[in-house]
DSSP file (Angstrom, degrees, kcal/mol; ACC not computed):
  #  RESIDUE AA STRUCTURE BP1 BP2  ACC     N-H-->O    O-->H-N    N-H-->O    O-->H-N    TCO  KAPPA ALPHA  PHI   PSI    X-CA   Y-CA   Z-CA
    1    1 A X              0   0    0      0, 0.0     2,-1.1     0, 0.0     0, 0.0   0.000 360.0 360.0 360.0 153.7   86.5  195.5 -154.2
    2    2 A X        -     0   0    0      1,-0.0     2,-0.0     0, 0.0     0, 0.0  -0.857 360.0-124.4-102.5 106.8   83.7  195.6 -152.0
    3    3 A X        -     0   0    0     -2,-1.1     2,-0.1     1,-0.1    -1,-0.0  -0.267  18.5-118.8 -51.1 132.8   82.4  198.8 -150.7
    4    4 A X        -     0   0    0      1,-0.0     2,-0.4   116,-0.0    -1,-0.1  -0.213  21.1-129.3 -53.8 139.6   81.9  199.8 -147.0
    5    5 A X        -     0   0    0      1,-0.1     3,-0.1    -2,-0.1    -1,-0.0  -0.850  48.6 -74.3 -96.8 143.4   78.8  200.5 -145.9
    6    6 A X        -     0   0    0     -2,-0.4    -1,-0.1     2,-0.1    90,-0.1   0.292  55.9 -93.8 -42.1 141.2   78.7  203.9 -144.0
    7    7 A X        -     0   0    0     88,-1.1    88,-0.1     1,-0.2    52,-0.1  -0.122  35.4-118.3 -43.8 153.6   80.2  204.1 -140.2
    8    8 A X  S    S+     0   0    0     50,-0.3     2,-0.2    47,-0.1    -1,-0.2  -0.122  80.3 122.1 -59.9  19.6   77.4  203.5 -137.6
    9    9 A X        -     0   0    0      4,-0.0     2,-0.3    84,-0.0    84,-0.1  -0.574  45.2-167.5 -79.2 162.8   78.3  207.1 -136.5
   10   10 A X    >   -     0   0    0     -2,-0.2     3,-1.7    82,-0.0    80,-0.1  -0.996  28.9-103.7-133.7 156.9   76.7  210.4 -136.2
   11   11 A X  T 3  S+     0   0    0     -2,-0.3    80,-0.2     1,-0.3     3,-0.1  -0.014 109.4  45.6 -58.9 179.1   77.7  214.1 -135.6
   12   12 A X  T 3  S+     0   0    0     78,-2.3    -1,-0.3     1,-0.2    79,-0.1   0.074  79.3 138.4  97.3 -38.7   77.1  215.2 -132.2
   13   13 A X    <   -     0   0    0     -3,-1.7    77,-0.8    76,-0.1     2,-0.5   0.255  34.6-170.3 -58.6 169.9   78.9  211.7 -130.8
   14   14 A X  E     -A   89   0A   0     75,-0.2     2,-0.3    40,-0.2    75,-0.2  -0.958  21.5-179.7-163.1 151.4   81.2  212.6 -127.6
   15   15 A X  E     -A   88   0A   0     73,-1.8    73,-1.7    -2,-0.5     2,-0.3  -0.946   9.8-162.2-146.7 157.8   83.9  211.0 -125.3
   16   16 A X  E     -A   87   0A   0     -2,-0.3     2,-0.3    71,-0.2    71,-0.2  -0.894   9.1-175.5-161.8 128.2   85.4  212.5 -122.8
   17   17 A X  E     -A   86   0A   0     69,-1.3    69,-1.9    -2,-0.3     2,-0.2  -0.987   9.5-153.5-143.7 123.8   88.8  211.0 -121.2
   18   18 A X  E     -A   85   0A   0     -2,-0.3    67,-0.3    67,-0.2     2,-0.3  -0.698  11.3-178.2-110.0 161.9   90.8  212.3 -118.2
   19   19 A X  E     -A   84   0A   0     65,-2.0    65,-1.6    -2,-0.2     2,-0.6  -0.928  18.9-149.2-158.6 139.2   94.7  212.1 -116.9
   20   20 A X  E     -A   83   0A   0     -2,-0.3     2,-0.3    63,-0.2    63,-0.2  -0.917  34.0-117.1-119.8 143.4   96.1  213.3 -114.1
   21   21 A X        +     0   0    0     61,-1.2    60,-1.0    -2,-0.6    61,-0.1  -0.174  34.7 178.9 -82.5 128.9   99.5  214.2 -115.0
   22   22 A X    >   -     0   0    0     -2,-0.3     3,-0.7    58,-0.2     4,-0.3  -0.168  50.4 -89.0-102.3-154.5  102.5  212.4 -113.3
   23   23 A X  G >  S+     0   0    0      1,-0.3     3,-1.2     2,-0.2     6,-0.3   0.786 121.8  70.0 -97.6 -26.9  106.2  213.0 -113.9
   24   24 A X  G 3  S+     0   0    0      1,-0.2    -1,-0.3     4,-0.1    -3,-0.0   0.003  92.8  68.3 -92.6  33.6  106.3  210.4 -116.8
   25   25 A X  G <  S+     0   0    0     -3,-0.7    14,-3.2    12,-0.0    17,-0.2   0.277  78.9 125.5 -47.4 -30.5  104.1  213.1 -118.8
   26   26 A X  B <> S-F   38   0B   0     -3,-1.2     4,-0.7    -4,-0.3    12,-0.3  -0.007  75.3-134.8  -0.3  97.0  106.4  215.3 -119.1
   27   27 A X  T >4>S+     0   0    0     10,-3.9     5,-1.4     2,-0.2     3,-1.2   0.981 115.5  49.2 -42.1 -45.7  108.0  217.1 -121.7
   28   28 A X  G >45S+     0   0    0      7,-1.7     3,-0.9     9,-0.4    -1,-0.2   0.836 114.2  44.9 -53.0 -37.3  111.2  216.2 -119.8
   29   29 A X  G 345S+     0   0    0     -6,-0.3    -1,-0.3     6,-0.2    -2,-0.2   0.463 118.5  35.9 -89.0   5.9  110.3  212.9 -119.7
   30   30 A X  G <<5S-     0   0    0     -3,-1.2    -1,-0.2    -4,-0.7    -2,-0.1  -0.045 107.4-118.6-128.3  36.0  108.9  212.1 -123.3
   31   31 A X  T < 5S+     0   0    0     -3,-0.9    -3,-0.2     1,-0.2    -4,-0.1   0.608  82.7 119.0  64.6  -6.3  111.4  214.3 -124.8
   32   32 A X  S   <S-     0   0    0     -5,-1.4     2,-0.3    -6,-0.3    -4,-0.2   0.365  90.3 -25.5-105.0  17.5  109.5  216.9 -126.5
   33   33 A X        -     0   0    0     -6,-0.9    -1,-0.2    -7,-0.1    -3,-0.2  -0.926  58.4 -98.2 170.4-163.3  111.3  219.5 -124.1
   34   34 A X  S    S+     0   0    0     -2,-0.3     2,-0.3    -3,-0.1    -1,-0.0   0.276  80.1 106.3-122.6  21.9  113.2  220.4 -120.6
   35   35 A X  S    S-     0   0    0      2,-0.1     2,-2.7     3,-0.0    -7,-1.7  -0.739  74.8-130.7 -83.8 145.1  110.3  221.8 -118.8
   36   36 A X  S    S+     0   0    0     -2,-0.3    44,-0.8    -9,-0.2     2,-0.3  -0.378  77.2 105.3 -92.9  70.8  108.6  219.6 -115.8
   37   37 A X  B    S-G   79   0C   0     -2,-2.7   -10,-3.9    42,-0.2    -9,-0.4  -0.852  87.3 -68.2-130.3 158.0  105.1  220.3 -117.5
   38   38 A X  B     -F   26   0B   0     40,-1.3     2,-0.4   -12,-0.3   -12,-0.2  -0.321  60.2-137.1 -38.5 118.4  102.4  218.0 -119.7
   39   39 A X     >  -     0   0    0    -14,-3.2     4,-2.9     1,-0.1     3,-0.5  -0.482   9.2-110.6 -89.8 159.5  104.2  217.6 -122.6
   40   40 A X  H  > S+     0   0    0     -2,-0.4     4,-1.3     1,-0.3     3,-0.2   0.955 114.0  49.1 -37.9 -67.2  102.6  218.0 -125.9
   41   41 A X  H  > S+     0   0    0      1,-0.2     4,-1.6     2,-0.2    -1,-0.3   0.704 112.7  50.6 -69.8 -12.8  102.6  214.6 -127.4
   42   42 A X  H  > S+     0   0    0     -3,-0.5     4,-1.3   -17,-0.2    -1,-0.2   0.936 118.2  42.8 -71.0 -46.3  101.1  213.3 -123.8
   43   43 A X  H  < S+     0   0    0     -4,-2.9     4,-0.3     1,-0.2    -2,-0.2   0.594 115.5  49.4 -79.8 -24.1   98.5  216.3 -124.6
   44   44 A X  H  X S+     0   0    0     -4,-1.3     4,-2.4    -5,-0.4    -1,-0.2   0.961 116.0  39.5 -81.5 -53.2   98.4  215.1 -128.1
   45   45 A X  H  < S+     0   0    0     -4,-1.6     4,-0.4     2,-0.2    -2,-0.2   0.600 106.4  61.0 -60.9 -28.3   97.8  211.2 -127.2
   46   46 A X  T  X S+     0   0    0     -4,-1.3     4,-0.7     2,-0.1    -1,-0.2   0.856 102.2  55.5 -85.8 -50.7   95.5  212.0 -124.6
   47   47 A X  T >4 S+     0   0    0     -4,-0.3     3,-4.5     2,-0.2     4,-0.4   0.969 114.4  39.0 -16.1 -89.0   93.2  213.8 -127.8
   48   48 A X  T 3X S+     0   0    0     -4,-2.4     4,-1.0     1,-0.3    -1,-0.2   0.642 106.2  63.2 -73.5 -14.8   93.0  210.6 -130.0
   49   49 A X  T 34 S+     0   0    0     -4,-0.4    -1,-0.3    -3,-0.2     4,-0.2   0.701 104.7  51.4 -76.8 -23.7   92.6  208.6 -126.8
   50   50 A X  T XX S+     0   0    0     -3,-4.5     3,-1.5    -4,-0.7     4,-1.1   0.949 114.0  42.6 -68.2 -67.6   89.2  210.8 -126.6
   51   51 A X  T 34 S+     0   0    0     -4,-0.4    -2,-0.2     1,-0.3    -3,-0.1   0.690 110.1  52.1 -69.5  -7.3   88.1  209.9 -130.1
   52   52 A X  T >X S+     0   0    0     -4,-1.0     4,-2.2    -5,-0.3     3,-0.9   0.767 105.8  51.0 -96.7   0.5   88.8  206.9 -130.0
   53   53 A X  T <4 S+     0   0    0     -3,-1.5     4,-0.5    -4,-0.2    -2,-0.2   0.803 109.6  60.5 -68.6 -24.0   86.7  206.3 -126.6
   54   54 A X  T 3< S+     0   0    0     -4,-1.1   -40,-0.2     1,-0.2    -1,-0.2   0.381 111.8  34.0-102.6  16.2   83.8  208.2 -128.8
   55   55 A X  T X> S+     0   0    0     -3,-0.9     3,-1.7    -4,-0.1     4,-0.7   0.522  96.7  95.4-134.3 -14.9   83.7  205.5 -131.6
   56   56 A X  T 3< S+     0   0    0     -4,-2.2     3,-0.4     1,-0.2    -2,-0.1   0.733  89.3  38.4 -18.2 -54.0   84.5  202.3 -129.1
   57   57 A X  T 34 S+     0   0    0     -4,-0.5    -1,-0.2     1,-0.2    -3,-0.1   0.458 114.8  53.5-110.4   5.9   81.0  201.2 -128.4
   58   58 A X  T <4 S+     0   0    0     -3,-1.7   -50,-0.3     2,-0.1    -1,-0.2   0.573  79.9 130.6-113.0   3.3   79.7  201.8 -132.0
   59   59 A X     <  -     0   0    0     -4,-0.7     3,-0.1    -3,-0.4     5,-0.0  -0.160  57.5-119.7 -16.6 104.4   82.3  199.8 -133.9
   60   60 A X    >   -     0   0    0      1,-0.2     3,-1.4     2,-0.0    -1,-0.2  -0.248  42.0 -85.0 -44.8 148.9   81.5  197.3 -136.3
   61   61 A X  T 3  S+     0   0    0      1,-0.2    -1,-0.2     3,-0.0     3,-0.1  -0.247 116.6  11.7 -54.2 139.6   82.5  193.7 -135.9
   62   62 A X  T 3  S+     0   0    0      1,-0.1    61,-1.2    -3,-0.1    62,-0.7   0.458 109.5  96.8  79.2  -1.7   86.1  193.7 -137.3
   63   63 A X  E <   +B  122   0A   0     -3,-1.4    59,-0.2    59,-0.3     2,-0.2  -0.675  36.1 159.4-132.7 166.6   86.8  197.1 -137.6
   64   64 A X  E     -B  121   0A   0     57,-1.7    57,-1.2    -2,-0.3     2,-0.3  -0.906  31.6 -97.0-146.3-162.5   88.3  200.0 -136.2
   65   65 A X  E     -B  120   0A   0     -2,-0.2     2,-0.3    55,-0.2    55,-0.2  -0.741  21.8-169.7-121.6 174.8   89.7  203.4 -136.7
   66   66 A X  E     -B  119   0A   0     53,-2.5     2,-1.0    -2,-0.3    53,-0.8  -0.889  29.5-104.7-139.3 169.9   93.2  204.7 -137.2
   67   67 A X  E     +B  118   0A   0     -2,-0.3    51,-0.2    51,-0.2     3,-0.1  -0.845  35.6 165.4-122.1 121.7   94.3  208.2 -137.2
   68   68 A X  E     +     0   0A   0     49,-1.3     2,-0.3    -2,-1.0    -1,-0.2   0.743  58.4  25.2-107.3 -39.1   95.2  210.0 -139.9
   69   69 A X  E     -B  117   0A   0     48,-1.3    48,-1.9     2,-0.0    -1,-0.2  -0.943  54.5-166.2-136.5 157.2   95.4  213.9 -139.3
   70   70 A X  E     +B  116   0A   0     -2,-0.3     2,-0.3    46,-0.2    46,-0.2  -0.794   8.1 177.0-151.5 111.5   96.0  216.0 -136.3
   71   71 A X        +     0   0    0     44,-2.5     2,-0.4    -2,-0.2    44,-0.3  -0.669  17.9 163.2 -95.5  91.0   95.6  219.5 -135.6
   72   72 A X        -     0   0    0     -2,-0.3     2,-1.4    42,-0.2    42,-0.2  -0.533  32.1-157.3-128.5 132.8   96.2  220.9 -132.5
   73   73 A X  E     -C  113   0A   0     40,-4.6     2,-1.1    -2,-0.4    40,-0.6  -0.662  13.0-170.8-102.0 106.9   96.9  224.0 -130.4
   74   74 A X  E     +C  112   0A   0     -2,-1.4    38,-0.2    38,-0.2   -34,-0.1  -0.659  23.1 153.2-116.0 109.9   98.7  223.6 -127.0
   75   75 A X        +     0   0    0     36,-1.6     2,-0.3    -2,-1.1    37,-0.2   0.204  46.0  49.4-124.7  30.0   98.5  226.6 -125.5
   76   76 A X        -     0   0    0     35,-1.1     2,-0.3    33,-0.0    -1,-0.1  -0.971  69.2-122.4-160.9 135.5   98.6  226.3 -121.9
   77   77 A X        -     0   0    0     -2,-0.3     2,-0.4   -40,-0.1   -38,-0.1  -0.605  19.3-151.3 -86.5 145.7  101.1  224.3 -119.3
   78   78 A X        -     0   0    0     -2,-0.3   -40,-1.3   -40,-0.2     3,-0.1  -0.790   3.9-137.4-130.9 107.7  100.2  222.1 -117.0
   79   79 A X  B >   -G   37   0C   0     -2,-0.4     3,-1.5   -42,-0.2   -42,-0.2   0.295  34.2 -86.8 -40.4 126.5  101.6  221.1 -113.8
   80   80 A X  T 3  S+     0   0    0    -44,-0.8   -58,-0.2     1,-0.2    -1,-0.2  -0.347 111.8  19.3 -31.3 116.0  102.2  217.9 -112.2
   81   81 A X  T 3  S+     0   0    0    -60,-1.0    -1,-0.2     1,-0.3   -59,-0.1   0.373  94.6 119.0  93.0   2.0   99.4  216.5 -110.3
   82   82 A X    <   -     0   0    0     -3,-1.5   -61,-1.2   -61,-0.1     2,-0.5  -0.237  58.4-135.2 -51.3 162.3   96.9  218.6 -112.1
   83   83 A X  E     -A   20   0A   0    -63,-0.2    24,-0.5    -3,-0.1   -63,-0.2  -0.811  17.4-167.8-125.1 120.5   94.3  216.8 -114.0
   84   84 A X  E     -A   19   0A   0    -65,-1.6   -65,-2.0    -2,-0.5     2,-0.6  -0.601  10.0-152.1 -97.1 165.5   93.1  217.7 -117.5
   85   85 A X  E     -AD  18 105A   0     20,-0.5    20,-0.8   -67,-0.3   -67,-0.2  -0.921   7.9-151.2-158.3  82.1   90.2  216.3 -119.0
   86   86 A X  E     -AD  17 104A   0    -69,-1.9   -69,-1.3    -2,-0.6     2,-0.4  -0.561  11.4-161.0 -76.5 150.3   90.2  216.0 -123.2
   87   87 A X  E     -AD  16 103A   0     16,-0.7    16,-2.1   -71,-0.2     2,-0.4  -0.992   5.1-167.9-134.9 117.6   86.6  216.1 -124.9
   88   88 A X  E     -AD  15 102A   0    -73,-1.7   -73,-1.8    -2,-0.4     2,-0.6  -0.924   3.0-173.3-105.4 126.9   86.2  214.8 -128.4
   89   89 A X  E     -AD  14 101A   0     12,-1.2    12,-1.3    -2,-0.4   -75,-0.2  -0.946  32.0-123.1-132.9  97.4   82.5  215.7 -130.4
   90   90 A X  E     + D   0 100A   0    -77,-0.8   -78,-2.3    -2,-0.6    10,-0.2  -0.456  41.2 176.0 -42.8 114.6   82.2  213.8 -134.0
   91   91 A X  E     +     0   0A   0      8,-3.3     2,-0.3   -80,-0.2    -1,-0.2   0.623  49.2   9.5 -74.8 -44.8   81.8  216.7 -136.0
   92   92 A X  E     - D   0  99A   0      7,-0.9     7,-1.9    -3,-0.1     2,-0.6  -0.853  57.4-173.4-141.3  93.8   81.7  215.8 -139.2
   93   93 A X        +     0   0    0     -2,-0.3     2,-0.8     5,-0.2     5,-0.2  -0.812   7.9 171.5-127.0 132.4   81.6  212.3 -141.4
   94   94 A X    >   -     0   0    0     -2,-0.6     3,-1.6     3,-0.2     2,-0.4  -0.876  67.2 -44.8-124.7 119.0   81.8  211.8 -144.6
   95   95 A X  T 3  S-     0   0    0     -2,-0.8   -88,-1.1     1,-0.2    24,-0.0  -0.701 128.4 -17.0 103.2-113.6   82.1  208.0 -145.9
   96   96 A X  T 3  S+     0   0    0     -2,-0.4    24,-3.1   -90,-0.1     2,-0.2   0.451 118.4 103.0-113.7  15.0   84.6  206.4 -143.6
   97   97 A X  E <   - E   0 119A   0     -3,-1.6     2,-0.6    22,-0.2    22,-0.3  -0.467  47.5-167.2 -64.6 133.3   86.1  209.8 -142.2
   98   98 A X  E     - E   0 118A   0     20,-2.3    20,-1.8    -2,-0.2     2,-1.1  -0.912  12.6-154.2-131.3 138.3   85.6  211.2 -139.4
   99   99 A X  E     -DE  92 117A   0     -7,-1.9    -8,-3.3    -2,-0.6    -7,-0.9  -0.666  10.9-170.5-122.8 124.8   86.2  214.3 -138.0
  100  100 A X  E     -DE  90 116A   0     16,-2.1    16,-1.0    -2,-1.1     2,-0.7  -0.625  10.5-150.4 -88.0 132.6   86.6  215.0 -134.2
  101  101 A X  E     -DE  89 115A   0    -12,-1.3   -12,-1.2    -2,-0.4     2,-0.6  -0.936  31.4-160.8 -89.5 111.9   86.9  218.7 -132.3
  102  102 A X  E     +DE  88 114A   0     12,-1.7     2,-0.6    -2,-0.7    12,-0.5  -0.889  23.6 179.3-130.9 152.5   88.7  218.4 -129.6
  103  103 A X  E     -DE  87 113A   0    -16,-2.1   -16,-0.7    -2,-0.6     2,-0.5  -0.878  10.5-167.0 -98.2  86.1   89.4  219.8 -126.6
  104  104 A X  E     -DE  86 112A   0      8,-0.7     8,-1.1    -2,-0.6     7,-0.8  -0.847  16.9-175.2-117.6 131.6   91.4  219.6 -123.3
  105  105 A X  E     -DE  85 110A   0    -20,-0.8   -20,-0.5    -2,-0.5     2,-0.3   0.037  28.9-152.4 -74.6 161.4   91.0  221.5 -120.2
  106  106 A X  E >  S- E   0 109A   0      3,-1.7     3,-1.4     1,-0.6   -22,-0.2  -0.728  82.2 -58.5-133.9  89.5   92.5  222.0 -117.0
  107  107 A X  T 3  S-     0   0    0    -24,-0.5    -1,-0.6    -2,-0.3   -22,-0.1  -0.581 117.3 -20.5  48.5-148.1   89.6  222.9 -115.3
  108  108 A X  T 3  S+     0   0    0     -3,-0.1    -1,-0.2    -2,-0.1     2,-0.0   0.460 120.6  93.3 -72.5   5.7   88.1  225.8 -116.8
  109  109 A X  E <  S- E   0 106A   0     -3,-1.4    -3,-1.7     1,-0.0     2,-0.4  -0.424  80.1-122.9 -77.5 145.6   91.4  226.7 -118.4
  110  110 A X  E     + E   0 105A   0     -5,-0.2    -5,-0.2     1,-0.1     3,-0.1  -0.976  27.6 179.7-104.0 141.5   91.9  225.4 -122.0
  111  111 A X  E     -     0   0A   0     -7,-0.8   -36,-1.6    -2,-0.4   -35,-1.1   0.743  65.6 -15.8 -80.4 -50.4   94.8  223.4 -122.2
  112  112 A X  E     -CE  74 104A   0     -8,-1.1    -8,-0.7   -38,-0.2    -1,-0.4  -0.978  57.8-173.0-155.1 149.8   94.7  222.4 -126.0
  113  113 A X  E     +CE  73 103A   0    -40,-0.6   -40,-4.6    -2,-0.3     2,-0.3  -0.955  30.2 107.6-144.3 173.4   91.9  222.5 -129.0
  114  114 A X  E     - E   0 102A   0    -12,-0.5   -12,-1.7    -2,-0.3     2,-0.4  -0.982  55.6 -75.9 160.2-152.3   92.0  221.2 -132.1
  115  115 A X  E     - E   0 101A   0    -44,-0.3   -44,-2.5    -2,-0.3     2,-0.5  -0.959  19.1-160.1-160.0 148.1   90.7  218.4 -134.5
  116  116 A X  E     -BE  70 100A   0    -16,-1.0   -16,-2.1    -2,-0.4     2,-0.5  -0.967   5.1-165.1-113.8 108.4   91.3  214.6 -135.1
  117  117 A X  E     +BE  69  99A   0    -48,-1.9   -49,-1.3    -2,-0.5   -48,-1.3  -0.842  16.8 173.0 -91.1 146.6   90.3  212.6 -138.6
  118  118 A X  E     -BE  67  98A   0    -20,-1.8   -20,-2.3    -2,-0.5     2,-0.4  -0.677  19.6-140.1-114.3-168.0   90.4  209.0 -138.1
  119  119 A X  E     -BE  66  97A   0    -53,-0.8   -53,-2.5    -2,-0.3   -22,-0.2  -0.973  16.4-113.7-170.4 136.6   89.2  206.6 -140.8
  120  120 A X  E     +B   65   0A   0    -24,-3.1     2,-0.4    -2,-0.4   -55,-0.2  -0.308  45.2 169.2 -60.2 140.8   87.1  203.2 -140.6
  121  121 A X  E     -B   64   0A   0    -57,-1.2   -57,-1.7    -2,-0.1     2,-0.6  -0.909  49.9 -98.7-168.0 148.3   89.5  200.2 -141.8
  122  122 A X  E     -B   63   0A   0     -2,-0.4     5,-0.5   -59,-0.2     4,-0.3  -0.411  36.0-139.7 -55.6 115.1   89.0  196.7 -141.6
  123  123 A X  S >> S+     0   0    0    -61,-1.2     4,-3.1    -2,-0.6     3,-2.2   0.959  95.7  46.0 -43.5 -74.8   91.1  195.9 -138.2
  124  124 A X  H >> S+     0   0    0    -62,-0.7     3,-4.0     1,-0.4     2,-1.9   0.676 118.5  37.8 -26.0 -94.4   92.7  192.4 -139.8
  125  125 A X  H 34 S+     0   0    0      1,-0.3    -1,-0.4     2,-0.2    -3,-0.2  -0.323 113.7  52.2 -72.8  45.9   93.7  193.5 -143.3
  126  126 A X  H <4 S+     0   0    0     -3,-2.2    -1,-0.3    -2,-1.9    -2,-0.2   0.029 116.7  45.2-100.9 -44.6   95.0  197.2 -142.2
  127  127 A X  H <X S+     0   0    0     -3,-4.0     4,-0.9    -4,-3.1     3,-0.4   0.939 113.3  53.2 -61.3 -49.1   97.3  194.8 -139.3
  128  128 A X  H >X S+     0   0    0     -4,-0.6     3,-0.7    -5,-0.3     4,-0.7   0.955 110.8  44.1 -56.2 -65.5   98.2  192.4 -142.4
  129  129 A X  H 34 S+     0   0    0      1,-0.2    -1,-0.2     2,-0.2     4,-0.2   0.506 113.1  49.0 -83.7  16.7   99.5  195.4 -144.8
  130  130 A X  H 34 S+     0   0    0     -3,-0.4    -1,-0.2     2,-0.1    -2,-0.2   0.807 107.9  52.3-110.1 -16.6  101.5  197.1 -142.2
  131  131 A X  H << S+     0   0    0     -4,-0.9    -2,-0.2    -3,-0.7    -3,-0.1   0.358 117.7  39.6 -91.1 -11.7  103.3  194.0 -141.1
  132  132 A X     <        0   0    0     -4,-0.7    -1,-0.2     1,-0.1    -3,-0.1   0.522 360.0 360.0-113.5   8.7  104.2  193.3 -144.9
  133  133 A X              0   0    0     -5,-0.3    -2,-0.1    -4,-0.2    -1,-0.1   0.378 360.0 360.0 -31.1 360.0  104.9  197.0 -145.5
């Protein structure tokens, strides 16, 4: 097997991704409860949508990342028609891990923090073994 040669990343990288929240955001509408607020997993998706903006333009040919761990605090509602704003900062990588802090705000409110690993993987053959999984 061939070894990968270390991501093109460094700490310090940053992305920063906004949504302004509509009614199909919801916890009522994605299920994860019956309040008419930003639901979690929108709050959650909208995170990894940050790291993955903050490793887009350094990407090796053929590759991308996938997401592996998630820890996350959501500790504030947010309204319809509000707009929050996640910020992801490459903390940490070691080999073809990476580890994101991330953040999202509602304005100066925090909304959520927490951290996102991804991992490098050959796009093709990571598509190939889940499709004969």
């Amino acid at each position: 097997m061939q070894e990968q040669p270390d991501p093109p990343f460094t700490p310090g990288l940053t992305a920063r991704v906004e949504l302004t929240v509509t009614d199909a955001d919801t916890a009522q509408a994605i299920g994860s409860g019956d309040v008419p607020v930003l639901g979690t997993p929108r709050v959650l998706a909208l995170a990894e949508a940050a790291t993955v903006a903050a490793t887009a333009t350094a990407l090796p040919a053929g590759m991308t990342t996938v997401g592996v761990r998630v820890e996350l605090d959501h500790r504030a509602p947010t309204s319809i028609g509000r707009t929050v704003r996640a910020v992801a900062r490459l903390a940490k990588v070691d080999g073809r891990r990476l580890l994101f802090e991330v953040r999202v705000a509602d304005g100066d409110d925090v909304v959520a923090e927490g951290r996102v690993e991804r991992v490098l993987v050959d796009r093709h053959r990571f598509v190939e073994r889940a499709a004969t999984a």
